[in-house]
N, C-alpha and C positions, 0 to 999 in steps of 0.2 A: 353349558356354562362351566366347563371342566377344562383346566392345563393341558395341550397337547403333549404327548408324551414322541417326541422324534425329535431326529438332532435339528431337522429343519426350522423349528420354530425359532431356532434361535437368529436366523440369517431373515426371517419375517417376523421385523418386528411390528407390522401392521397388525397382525391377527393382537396379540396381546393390548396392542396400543387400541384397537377397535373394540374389544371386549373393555377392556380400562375405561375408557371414555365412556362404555355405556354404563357402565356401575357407576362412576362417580356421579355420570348424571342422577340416578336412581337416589343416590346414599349420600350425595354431597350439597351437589349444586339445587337440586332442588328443593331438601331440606332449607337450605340459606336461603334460598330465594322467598317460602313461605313465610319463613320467621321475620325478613326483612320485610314482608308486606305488613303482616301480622305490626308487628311495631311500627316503621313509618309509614305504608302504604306509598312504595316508592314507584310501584309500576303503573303503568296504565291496563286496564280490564284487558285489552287484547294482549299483551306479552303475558297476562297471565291465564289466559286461556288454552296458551300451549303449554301451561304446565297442570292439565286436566283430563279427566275423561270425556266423551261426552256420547252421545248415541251416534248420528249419521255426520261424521268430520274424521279429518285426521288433524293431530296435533304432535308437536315433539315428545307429547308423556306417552303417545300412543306408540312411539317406535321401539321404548325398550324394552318391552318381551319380546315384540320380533324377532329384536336384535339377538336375544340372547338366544332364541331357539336356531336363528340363522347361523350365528358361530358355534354353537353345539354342534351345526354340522359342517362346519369347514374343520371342524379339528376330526371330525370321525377319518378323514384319510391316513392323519398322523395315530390315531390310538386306534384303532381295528384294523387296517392293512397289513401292519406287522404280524399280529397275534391271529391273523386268518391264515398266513404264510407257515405259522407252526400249529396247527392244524385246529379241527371244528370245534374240540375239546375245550381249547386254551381259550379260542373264541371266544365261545357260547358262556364261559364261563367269566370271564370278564364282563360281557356285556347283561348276563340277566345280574349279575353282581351292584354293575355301576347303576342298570336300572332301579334293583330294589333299593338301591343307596336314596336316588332319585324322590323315588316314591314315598318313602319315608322320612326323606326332611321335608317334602313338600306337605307332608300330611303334618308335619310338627309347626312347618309356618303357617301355614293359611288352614286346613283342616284341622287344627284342633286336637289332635290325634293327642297330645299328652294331657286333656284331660279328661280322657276315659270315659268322657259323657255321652251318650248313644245323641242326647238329646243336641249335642253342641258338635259332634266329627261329622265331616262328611268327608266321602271315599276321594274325590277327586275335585280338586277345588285350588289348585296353584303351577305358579311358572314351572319350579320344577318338574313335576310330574309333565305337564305338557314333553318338556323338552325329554322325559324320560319317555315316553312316546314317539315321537321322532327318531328317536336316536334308535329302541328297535324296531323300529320301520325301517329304517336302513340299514341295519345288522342284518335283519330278515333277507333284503335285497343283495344285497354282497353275500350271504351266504351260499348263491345260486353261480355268482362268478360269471352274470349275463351282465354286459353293459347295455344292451333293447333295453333291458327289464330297467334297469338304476335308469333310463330314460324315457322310459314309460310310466313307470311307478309314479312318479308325483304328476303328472300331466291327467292318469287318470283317475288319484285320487282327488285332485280337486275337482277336476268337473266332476264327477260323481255326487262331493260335495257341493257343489253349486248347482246342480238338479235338484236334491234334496231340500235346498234351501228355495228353489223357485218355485217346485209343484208340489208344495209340505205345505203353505198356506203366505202368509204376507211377510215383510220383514218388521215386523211389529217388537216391542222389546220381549213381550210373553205371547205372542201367537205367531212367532216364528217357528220352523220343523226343528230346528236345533233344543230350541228351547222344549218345547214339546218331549222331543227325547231325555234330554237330561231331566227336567222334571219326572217323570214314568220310570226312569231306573230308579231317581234319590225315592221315590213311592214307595219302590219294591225293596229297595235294601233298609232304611231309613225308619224309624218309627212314627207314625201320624203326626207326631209332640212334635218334631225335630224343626230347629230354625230353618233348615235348608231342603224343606218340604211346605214350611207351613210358611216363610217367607223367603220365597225364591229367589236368588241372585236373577237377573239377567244375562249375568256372563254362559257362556255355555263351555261345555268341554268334551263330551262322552264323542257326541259327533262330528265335534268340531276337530276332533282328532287325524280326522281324513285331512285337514288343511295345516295342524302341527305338522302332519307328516308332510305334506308334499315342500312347507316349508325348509324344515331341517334339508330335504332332499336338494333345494334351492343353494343353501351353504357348500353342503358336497359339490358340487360340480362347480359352485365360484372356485372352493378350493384345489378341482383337480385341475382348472386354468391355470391358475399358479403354481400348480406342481408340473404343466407341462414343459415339454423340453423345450420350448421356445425363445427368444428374448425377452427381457425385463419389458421394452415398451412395449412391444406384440402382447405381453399377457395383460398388459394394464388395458392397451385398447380391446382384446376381446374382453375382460373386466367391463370395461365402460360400455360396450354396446349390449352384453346379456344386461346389465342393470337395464341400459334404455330401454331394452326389447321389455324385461318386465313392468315396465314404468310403463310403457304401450299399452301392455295389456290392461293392468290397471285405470287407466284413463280412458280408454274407449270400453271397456266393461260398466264402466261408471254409467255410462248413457242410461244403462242397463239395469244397473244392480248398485243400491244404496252403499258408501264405503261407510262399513261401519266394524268399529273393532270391537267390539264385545262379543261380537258372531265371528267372527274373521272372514267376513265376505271375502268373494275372488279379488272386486274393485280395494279392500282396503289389502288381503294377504299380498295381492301384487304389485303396488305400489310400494306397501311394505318392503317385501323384497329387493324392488327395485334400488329402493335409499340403500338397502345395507349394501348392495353388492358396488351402487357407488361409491360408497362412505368407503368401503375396503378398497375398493381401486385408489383414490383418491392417497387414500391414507399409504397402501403398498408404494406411488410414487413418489411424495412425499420422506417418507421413512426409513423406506426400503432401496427405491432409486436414489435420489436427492439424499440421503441420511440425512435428513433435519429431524431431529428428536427430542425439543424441548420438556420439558419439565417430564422426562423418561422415568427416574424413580416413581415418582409418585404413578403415575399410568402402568409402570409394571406392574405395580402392588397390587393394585386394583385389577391390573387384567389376570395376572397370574393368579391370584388369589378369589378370584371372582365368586367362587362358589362359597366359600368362607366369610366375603364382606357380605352375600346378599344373607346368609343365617344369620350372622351376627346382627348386621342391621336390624331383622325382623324379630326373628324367635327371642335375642337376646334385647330388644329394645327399652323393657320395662329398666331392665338391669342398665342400660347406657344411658336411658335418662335419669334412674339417680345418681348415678355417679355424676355426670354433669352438674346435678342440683348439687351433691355435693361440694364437689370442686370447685366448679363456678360461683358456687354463691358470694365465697368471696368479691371475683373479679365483679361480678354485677352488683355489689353495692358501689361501686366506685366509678360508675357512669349513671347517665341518665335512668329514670324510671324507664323510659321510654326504649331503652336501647338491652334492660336486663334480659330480656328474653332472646335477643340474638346474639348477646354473648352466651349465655345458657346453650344454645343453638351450636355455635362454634367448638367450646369445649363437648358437646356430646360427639360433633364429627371427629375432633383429636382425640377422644375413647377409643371411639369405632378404628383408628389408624394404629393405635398402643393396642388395642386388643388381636387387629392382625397382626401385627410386629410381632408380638408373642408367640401367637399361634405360629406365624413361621420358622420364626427360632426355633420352639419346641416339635415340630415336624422335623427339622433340621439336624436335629440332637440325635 
């Protein structure tokens, strides 16, 4: 979820316009969409279904962590190939850097980690950290300078994972082998008390990390199609047929194996896949070919910024909802009862846009 750092990214604006769209969905459009049911109950149950979790489905809320672990690894070509050409040092040190970066905002959004309670942190428990996973999965890989290997690596960590998952017991939400596993480390590290022992997520993570990584490894190679020396439409249609090929797998896996994204089954990680490396084709011809690039500002912000909106949204969200109640209180006396909360709703998202705008000015300075 981090800005490419190469000049290229500027001639592709699909990569930022792909990451942008998946943050707005995150931080924007779905925010609106709740509040608007929330007050008029405008949608029908199925359009809002795809804006949920649920156990064995996929759904559009289920694509954006994918997403984001997928573009963490289309940019690893642009921010590690450089800094691997000025040697192992420069490397290694950037990348366990951007890791622990990683690792400790994800521990401040979803683990808990600032409030020091044994009983309320847990060690691993969000998007970032996942993607901080990935991303030294493929440091590790590049640091050996085999392409086999960067082509073997994520083929064999999934099935690996997908064995794990078949001869570990059922795909049940808690008698799954993922689950299994993360339950027995939070045991081991965790205090008996702790909510995330004594009332276990179903999400899993520790093992599921074989499937972060072959993911991210999924992004890298969309992205070394686009860096080939090819033509613009050559690289969109091999784009478009590695998406179908994962999309393949994905669906005839399913026969097989429940698509469920809380585990990251192979049937949902490869359909996964598959969408993003669409969505990027699609979006590269579009953007990139065609230069059509409507409402551009707002989608750079978002892409470039991505890592910035998803903190802000979360760890800062007590603070963006008052200020909204602030602000808005105004605006919402001067419309319907009915409608106060989605203006409430509105002004919270124009925070979250003033609070990047800041922050990038002040990066800027």
């Amino acid at each position: 979820m981090h800005t490419s750092e190469h000049s290229a990214t500027e001639r592709l604006f699909s990569l930022d316009a792909l990451r942008g769209l998946d943050m707005i969905l995150l931080t924007v459009i779905g925010p609106l969409v709740f509040s608007a049911q929330k007050c008029w109950g405008l949608f029908p149950e199925g359009f809002m279904q795809q804006f949920k979790h649920g156990w064995e489905c996929f759904t559009l809320w289920d694509i954006i962590m994918p997403l984001f672990i997928f573009m963490c690894g289309a940019a690893v070509p642009f921010a590690l190939e450089r800094r691997l050409k000025e040697g192992k040092g420069v490397f290694w040190r950037h990348v366990l850097w951007r890791f622990a970066m990683l690792w400790a905002l994800g521990g401040l959004v979803q683990g808990k980690w600032h409030t020091l309670d044994t009983l309320q942190m847990s060690p691993f428990s969000n998007t970032l950290q996942a993607i901080a996973i990935g991303y030294l999965a493929v440091a590790a890989a590049m640091h050996f300078g085999s392409r086999a290997l960067m082509l073997a690596a994520p083929v064999a960590m999934a099935a690996a994972y997908t064995a794990l998952l078949a001869f570990g017991g059922d795909y049940g939400k808690f008698s799954n082998m993922a689950f299994k596993i993360d339950h027995a480390i939070l045991k081991s590290l965790l205090p008996a008390a702790s909510t995330w022992v004594s009332k276990p997520s179903h999400y899993t993570w520790f093992a599921t990390s074989l499937m972060f990584a072959a993911m991210t490894f999924a992004g890298y190679h969309a992205m070394k199609m686009l860096l080939s020396p090819f033509g613009k439409w050559r690289k969109a249609g091999l784009l478009a047929a590695y998406g179908a090929a994962l999309l393949a797998v994905g669906f005839v896996s399913e026969i097989w194996i429940p698509c469920i994204k809380p585990i990251f089954t192979l049937s949902f990680s490869a359909q996964a896949m598959g969408w993003c490396v669409l969505s990027l084709a699609a979006l590269y011809v579009v953007a990139d070919i065609w230069n059509f690039r409507p409402c551009s500002p707002a989608v750079l912000l978002f892409g470039r910024m991505a890592l910035s909106a998803y903190f802000i949204s979360h760890f800062f969200s007590p603070v963006l909802k008052a200020a909204a109640n602030l602000l808005g209180g105004g605006l919402a006396s001067l419309v319907p009862e009915s409608a106060a909360g989605f203006v409430i709703s509105v002004v919270e998202t124009a925070c979250l846009v003033l609070a990047m705008l800041m922050w990038r000015r002040a990066r800027a300075v």
